[in-house]
ChimeraX commands (.cxc) that place a marker at each C-alpha (Angstrom):
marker #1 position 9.26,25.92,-13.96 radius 0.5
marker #1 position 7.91,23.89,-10.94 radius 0.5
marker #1 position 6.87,21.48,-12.98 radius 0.5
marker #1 position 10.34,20.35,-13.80 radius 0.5
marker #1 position 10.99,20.26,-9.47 radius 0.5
marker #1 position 11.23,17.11,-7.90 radius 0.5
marker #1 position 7.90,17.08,-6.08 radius 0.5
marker #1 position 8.51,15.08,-2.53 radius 0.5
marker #1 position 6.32,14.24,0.50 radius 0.5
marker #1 position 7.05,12.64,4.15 radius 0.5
marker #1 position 6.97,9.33,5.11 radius 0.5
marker #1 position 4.34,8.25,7.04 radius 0.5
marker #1 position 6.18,5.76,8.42 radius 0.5
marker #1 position 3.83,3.15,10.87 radius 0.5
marker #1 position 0.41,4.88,9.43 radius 0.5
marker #1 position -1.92,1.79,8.82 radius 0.5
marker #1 position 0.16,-0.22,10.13 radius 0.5
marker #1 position 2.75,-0.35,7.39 radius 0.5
marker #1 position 6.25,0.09,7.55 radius 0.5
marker #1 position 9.07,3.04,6.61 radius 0.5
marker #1 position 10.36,0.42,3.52 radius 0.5
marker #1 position 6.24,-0.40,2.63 radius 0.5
marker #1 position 5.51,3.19,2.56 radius 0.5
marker #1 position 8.29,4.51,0.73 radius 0.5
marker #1 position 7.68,1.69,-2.15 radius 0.5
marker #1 position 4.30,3.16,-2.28 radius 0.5
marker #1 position 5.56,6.65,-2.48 radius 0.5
marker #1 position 7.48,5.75,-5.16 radius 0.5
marker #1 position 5.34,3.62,-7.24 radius 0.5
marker #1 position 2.50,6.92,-6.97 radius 0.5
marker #1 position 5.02,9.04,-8.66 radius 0.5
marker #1 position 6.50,11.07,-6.15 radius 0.5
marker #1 position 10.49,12.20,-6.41 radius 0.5
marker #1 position 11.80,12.52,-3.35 radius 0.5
marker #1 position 10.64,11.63,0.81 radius 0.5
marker #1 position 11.60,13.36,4.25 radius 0.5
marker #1 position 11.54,11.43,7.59 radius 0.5
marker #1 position 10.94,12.61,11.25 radius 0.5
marker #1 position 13.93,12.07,13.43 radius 0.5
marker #1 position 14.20,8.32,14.35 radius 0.5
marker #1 position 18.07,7.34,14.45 radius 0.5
marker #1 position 17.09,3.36,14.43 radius 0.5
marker #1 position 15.49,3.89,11.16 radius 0.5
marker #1 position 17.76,6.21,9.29 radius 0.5
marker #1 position 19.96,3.58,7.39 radius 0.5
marker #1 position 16.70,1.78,6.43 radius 0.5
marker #1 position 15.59,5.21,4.94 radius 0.5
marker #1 position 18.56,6.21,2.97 radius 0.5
marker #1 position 19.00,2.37,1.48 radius 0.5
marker #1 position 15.54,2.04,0.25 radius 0.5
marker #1 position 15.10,5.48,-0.85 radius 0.5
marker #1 position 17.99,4.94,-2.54 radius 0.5
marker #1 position 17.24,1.72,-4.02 radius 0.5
marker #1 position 14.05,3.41,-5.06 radius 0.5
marker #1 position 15.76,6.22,-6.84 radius 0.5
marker #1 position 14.39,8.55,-4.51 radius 0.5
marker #1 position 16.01,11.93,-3.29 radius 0.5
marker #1 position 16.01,11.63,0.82 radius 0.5
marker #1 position 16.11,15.10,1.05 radius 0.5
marker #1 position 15.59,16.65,4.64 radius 0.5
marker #1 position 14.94,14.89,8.13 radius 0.5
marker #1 position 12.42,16.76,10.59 radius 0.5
marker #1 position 13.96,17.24,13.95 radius 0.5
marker #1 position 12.29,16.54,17.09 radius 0.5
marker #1 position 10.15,19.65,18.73 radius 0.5
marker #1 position 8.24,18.61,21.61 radius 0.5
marker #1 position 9.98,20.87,24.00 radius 0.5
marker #1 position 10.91,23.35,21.83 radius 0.5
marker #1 position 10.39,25.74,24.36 radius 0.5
marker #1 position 12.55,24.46,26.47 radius 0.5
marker #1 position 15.74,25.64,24.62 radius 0.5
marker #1 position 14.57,29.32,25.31 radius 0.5
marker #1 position 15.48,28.60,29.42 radius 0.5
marker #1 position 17.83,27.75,31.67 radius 0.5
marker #1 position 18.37,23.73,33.06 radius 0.5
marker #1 position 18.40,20.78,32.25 radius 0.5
marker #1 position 15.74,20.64,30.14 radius 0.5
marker #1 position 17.17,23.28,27.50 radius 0.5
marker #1 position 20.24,20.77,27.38 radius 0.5
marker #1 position 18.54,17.93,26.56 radius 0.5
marker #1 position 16.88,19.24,24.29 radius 0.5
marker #1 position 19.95,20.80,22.32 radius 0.5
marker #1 position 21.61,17.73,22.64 radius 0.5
marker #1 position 18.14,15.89,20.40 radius 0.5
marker #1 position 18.98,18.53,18.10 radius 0.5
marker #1 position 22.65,17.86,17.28 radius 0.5
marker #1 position 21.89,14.33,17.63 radius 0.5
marker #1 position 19.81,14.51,14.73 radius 0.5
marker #1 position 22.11,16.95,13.15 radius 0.5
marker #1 position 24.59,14.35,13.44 radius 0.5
marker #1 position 22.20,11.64,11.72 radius 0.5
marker #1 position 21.54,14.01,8.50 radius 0.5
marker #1 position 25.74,14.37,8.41 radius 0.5
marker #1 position 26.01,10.47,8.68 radius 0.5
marker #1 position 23.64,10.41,5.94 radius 0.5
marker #1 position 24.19,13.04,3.56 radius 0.5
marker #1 position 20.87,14.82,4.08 radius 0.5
marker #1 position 21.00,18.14,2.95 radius 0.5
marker #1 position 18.24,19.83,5.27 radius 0.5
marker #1 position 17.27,19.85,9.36 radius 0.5
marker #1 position 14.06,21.14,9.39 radius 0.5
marker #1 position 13.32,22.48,13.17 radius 0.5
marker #1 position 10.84,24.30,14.82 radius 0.5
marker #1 position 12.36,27.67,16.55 radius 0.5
marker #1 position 9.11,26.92,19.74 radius 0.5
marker #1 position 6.38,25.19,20.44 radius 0.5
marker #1 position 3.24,26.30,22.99 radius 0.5
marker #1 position 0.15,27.96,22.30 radius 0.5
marker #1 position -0.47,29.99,25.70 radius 0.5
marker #1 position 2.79,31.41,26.10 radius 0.5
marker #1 position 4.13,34.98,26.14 radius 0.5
marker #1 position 7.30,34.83,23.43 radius 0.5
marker #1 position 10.21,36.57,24.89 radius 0.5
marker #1 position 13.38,35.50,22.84 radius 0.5
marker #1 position 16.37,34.73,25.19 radius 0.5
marker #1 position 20.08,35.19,25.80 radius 0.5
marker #1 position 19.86,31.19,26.43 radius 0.5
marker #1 position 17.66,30.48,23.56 radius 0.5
marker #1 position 20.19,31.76,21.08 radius 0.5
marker #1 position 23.40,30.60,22.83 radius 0.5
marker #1 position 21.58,26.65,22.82 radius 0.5
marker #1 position 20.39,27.36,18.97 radius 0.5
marker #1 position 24.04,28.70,18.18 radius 0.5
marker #1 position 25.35,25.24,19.35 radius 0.5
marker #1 position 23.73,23.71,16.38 radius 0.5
marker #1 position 24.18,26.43,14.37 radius 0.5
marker #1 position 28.10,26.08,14.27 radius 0.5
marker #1 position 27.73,21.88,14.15 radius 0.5
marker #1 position 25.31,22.66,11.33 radius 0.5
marker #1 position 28.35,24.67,9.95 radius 0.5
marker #1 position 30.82,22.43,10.67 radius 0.5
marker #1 position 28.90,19.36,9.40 radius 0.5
marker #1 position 27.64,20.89,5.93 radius 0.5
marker #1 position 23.91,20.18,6.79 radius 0.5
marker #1 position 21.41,23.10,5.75 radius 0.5
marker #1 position 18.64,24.05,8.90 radius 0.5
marker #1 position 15.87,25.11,7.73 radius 0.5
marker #1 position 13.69,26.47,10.68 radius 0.5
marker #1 position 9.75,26.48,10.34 radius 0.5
marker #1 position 7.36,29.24,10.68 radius 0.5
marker #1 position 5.40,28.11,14.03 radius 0.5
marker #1 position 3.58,29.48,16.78 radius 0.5
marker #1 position 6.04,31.99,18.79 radius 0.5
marker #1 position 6.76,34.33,15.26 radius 0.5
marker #1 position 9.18,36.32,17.26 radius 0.5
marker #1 position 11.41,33.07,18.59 radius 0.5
marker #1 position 12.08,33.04,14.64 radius 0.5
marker #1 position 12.69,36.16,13.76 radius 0.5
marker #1 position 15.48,36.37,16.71 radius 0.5
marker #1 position 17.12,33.41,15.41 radius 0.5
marker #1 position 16.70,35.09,11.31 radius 0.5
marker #1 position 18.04,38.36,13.11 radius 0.5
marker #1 position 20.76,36.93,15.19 radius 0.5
marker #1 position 22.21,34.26,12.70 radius 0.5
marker #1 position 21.52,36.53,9.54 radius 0.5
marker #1 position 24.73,35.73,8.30 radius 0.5
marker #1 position 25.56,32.18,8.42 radius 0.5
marker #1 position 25.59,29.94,5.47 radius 0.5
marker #1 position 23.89,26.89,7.81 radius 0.5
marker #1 position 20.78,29.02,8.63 radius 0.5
marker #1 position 17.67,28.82,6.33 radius 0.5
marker #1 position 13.71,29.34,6.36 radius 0.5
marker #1 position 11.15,26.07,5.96 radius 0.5
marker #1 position 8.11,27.93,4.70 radius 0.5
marker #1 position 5.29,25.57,6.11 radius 0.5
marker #1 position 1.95,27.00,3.74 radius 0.5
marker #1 position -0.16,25.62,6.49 radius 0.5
marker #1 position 0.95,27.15,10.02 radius 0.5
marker #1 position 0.95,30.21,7.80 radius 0.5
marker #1 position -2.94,30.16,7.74 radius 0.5
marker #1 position -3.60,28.57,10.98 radius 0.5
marker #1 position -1.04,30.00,13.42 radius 0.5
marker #1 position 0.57,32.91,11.18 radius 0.5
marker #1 position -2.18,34.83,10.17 radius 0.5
marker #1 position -1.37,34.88,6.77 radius 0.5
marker #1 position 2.09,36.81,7.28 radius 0.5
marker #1 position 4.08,37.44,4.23 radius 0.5
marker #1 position 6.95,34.85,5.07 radius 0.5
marker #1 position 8.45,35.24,1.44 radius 0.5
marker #1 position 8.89,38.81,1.77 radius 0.5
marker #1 position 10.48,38.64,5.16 radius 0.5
marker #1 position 12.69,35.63,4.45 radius 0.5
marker #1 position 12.36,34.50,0.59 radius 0.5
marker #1 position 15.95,35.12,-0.26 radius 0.5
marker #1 position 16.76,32.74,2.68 radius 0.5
marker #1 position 14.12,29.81,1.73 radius 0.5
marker #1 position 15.54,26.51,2.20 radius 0.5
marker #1 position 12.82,24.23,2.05 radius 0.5
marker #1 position 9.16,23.90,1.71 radius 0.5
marker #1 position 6.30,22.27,3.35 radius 0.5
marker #1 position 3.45,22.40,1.55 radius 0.5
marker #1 position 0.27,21.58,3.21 radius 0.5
marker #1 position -3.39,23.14,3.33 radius 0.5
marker #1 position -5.95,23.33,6.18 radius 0.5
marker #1 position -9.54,25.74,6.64 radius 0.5
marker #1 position -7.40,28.58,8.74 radius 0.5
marker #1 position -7.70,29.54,12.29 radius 0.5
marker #1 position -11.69,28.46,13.03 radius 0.5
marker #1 position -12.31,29.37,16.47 radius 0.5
marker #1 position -10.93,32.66,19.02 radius 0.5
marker #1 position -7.53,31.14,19.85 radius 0.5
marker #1 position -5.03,29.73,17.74 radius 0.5
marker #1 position -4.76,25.77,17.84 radius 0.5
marker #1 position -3.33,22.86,16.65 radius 0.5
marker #1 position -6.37,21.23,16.16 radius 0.5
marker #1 position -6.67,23.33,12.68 radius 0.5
marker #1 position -3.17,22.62,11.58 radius 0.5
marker #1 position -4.78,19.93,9.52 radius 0.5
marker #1 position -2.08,19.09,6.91 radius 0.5
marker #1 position -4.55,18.50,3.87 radius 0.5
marker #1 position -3.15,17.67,0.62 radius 0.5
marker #1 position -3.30,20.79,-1.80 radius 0.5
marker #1 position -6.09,22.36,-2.46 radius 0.5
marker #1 position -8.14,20.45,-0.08 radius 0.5
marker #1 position -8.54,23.97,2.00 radius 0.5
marker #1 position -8.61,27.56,1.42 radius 0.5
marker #1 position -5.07,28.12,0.81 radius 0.5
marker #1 position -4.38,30.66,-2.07 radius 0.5
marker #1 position -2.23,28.13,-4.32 radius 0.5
marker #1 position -1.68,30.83,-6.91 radius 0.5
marker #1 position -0.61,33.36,-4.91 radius 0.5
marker #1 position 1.49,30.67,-2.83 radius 0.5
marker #1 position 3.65,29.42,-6.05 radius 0.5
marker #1 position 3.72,32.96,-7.24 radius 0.5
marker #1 position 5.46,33.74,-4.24 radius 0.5
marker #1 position 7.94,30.80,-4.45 radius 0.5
marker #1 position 8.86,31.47,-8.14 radius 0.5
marker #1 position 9.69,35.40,-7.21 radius 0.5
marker #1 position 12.22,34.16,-4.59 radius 0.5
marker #1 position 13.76,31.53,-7.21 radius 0.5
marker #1 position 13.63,29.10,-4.63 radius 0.5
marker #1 position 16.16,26.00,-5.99 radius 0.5
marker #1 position 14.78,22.87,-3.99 radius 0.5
marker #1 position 12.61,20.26,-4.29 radius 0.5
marker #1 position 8.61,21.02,-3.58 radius 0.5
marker #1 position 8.01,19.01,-0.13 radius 0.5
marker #1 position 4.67,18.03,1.27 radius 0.5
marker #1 position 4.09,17.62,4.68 radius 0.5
marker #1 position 0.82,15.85,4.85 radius 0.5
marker #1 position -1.30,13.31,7.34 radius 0.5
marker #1 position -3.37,10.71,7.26 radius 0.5
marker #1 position -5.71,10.74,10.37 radius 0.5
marker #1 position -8.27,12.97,12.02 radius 0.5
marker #1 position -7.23,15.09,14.91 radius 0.5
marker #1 position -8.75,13.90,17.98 radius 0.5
marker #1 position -12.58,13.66,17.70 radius 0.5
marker #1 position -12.61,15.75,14.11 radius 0.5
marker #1 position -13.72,14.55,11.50 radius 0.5
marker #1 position -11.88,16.69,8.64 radius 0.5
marker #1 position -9.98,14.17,7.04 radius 0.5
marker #1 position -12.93,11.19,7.02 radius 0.5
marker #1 position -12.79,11.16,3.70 radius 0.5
marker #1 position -8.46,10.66,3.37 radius 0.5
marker #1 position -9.12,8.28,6.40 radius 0.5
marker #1 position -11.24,5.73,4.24 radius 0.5
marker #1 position -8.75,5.53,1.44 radius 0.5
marker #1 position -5.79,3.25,1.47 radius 0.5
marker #1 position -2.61,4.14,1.63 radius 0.5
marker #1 position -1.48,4.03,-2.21 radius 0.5
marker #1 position -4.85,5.70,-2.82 radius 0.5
marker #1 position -3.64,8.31,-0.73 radius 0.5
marker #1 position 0.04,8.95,-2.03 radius 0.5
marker #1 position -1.70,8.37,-5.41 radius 0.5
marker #1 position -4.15,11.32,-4.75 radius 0.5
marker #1 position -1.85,13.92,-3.08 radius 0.5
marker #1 position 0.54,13.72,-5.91 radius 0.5
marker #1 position -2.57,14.62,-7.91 radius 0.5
marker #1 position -3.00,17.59,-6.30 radius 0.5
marker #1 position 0.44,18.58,-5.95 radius 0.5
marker #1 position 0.88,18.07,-9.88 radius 0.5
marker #1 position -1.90,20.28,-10.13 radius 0.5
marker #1 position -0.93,23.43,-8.17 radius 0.5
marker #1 position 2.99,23.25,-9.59 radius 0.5
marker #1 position 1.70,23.58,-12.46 radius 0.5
marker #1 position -0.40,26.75,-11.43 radius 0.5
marker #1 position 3.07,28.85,-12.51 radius 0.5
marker link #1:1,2 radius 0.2
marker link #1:2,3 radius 0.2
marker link #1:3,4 radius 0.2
marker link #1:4,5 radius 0.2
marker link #1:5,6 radius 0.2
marker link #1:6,7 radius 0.2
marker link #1:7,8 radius 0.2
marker link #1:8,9 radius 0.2
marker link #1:9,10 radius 0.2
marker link #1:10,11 radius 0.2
marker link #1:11,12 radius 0.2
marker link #1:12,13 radius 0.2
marker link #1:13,14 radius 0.2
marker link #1:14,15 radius 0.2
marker link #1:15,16 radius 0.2
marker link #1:16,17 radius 0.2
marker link #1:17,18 radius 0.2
marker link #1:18,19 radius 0.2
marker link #1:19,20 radius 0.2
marker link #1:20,21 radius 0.2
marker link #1:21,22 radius 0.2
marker link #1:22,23 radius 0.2
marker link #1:23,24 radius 0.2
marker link #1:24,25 radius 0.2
marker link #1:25,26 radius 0.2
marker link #1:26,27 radius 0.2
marker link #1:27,28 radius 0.2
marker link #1:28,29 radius 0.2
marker link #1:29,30 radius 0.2
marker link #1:30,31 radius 0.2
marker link #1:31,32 radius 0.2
marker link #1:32,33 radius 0.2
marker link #1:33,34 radius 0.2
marker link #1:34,35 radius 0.2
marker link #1:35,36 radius 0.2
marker link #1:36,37 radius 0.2
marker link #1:37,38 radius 0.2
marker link #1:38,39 radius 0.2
marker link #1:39,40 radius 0.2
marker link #1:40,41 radius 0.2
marker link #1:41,42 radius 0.2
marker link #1:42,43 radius 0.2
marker link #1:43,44 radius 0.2
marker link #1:44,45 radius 0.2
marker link #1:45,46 radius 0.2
marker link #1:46,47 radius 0.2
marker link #1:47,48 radius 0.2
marker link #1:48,49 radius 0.2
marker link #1:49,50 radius 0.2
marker link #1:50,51 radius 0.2
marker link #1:51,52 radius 0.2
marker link #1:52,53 radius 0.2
marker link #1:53,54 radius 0.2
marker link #1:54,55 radius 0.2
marker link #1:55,56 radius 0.2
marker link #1:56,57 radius 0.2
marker link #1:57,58 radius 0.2
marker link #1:58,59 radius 0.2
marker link #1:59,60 radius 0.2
marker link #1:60,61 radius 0.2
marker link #1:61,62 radius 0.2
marker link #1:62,63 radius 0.2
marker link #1:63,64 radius 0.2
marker link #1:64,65 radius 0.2
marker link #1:65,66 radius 0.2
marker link #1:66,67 radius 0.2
marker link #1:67,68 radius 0.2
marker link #1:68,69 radius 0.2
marker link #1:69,70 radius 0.2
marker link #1:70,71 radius 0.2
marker link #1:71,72 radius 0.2
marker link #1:72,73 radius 0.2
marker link #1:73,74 radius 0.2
marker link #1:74,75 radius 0.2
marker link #1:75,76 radius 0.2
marker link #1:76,77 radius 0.2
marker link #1:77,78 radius 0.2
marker link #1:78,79 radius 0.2
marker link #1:79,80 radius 0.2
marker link #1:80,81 radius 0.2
marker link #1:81,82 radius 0.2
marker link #1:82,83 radius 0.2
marker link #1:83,84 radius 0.2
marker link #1:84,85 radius 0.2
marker link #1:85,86 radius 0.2
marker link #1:86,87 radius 0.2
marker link #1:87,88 radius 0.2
marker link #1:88,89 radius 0.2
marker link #1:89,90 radius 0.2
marker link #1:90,91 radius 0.2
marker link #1:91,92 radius 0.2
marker link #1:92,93 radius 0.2
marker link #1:93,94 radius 0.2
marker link #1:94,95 radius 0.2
marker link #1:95,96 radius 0.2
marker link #1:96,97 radius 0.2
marker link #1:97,98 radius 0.2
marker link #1:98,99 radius 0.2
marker link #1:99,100 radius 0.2
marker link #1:100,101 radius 0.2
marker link #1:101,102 radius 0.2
marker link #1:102,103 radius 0.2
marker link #1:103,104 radius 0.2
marker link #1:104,105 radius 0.2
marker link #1:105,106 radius 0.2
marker link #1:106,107 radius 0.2
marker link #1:107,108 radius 0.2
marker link #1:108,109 radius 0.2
marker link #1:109,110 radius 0.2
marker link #1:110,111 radius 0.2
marker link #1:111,112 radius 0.2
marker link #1:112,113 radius 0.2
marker link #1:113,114 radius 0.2
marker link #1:114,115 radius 0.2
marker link #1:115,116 radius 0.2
marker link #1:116,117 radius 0.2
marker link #1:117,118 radius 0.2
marker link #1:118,119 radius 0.2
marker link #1:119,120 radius 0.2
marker link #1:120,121 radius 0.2
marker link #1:121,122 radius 0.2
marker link #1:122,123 radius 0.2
marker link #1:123,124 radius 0.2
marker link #1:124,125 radius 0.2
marker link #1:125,126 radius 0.2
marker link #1:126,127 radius 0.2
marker link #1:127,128 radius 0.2
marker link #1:128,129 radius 0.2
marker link #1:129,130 radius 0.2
marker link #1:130,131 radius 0.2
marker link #1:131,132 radius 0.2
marker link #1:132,133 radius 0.2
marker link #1:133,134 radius 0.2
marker link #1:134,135 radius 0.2
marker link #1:135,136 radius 0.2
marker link #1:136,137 radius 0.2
marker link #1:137,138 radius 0.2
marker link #1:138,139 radius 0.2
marker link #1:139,140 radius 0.2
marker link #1:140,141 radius 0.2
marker link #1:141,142 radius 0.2
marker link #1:142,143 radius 0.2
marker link #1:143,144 radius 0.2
marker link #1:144,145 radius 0.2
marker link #1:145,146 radius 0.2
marker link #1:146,147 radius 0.2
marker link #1:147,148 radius 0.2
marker link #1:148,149 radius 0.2
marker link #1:149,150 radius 0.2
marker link #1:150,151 radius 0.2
marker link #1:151,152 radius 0.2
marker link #1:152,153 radius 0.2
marker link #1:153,154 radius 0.2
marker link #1:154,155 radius 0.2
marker link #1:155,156 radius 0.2
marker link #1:156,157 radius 0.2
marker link #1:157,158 radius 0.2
marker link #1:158,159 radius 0.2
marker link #1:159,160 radius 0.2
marker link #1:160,161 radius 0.2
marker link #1:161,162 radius 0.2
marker link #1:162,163 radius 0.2
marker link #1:163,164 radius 0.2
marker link #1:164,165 radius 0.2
marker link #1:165,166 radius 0.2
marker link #1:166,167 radius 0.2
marker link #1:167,168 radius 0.2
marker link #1:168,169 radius 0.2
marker link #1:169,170 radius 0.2
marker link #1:170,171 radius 0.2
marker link #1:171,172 radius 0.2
marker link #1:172,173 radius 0.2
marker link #1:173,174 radius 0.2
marker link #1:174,175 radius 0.2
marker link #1:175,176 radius 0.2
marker link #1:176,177 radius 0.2
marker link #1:177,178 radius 0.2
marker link #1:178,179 radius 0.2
marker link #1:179,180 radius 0.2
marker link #1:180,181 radius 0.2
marker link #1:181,182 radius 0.2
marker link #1:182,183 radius 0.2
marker link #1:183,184 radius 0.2
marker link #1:184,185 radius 0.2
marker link #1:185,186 radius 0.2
marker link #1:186,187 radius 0.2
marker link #1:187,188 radius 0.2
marker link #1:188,189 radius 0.2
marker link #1:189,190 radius 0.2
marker link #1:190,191 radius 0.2
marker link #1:191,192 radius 0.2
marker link #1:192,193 radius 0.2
marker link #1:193,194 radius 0.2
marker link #1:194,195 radius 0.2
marker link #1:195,196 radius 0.2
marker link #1:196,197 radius 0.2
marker link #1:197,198 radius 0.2
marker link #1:198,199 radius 0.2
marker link #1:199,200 radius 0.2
marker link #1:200,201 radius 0.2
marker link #1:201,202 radius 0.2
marker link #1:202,203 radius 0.2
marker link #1:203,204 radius 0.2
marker link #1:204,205 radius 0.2
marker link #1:205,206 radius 0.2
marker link #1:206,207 radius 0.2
marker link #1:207,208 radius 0.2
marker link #1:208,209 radius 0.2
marker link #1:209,210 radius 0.2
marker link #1:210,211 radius 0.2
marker link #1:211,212 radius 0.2
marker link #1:212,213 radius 0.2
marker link #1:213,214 radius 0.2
marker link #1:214,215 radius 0.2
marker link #1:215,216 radius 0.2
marker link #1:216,217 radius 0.2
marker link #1:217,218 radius 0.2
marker link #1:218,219 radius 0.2
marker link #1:219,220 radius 0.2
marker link #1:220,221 radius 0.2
marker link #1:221,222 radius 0.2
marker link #1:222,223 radius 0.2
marker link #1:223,224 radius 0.2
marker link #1:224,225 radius 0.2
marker link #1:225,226 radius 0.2
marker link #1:226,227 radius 0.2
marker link #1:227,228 radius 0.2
marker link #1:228,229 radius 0.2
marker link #1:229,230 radius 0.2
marker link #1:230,231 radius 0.2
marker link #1:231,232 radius 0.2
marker link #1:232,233 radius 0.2
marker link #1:233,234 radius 0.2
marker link #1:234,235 radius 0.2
marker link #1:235,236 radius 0.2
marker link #1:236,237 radius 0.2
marker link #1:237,238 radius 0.2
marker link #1:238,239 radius 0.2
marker link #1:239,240 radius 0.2
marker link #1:240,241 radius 0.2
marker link #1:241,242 radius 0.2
marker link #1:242,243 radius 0.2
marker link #1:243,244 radius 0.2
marker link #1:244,245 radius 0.2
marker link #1:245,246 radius 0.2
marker link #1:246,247 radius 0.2
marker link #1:247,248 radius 0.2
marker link #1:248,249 radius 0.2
marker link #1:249,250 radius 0.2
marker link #1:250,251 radius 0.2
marker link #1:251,252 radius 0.2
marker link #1:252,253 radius 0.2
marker link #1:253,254 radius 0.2
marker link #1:254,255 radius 0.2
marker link #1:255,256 radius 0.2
marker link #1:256,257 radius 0.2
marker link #1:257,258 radius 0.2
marker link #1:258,259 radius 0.2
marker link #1:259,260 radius 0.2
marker link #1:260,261 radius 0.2
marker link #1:261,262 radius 0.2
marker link #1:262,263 radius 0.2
marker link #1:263,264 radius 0.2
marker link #1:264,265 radius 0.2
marker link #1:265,266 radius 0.2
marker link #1:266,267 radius 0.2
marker link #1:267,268 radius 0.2
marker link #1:268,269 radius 0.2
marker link #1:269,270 radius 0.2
marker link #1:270,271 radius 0.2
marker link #1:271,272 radius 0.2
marker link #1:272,273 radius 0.2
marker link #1:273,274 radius 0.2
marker link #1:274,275 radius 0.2
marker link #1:275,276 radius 0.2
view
């Protein structure tokens, strides 16, 4: 079954000094199907014409996060952050891109009290994202119950969709059962791996974005889980090329180039769709 699903991966647009069109020819000529993009407006059109010169499916664009948090809270903050959010909402309409991928929070330190706010500024892009025909797919993040108040509050619009992201799962989620929570609602996918949480407190310095397999994820058990849901989409990674600052987990992706890199994570992609 997942062999037969497009298998996709981010663009890594600027890494080694290469640019979005360099990076997705070398996406393509590794293999891979399909490519998302973080939000960057001035570099959408280049996106969607090479990707689809390249035959490639441009299938979701990641919205910004940063300040997450600040849509939770009254001021001016909250509305500019909104705003960046139909913004890009606007740029996967002008585009045809099926899927806003967005993170419900960010902040590691915080005490997670969902808000009246919060959900009016998230129903804002809700309804666009209803209006427009774009799919949002939010992300299991830090802050588990900011997500599960906008699951519980927008249960039943046809716009709202879960990202499962394999990595924060490990390293922020504690292994929670997404699937069985929100399976029937999955959307997308970013597949990643990392070592789990490492020390007392929950970081993003172990949200290390391996390629598969390159951790201690539970692949099996993982596509298992995605095949009992009969998720429909493509199989995205969400991977990186460089340490976290002064780390030295990813040395060894760090000293390849960057076809040797797309080469190798389709590799081990290949390998655990195939585990099902």
């Amino acid at each position: 079954m997942f062999a037969a699903k497009p298998l996709g991966i981010n663009i890594l647009a600027g890494a080694r000094g290469l640019s979005a069109v360099e990076h997705i020819g070398l996406i393509k000529d590794a293999g891979w199907n399909a490519v998302f993009m973080d939000c960057n407006p001035a570099l959408t059109d280049t996106v969607a014409n090479e990707a689809a010169r390249r035959g490639l499916l441009f299938t979701s664009i990641h919205a910004p996060f940063g300040k997450a948090d600040a849509m939770w809270r009254e001021g001016e903050a909250g509305e500019a952050m909104t705003k960046s959010l139909l913004d890009c909402l606007d740029d996967c309409a002008n585009h045809a891109v099926p899927v806003m991928v967005l993170h419900p929070y960010i902040g590691f330190q915080d005490t997670y009290v969902p808000t009246e706010i919060g959900l009016a500024n998230f129903g804002r892009v809700v309804e666009a994202a209803e209006k427009k025909g774009v799919v949002l797919g939010f992300e299991n993040v830090e802050g588990e119950p900011m997500l599960e108040a906008i699951m519980t509050r927008f249960h039943d619009s046809p716009a709202v969709g879960f990202c499962l992201d394999t990595g924060h799962r490990m390293c922020y989620n504690h292994n929670r059962d997404w699937l069985a929570e929100y399976g029937d609602r999955l959307v997308y996918t970013h597949l990643n791996d990392n070592k789990g949480q490492r020390g007392p407190a929950i970081t993003w310095h172990d949200d290390l974005h391996l390629p598969m397999g390159d951790g201690i994820a539970d692949w099996k058990a993982v596509m298992q889980g995605i095949s009992r849901v009969d998720y429909q989409g493509p199989l995205m990674c969400e991977l990186t090329c460089n340490n976290k600052p002064n780390a030295h987990d990813l040395d060894y992706i760090e000293k390849m180039g960057m076809d040797e890199f797309y080469a190798y994570a389709l590799k081990k992609a290949r390998y655990i769709a195939g585990l099902c």
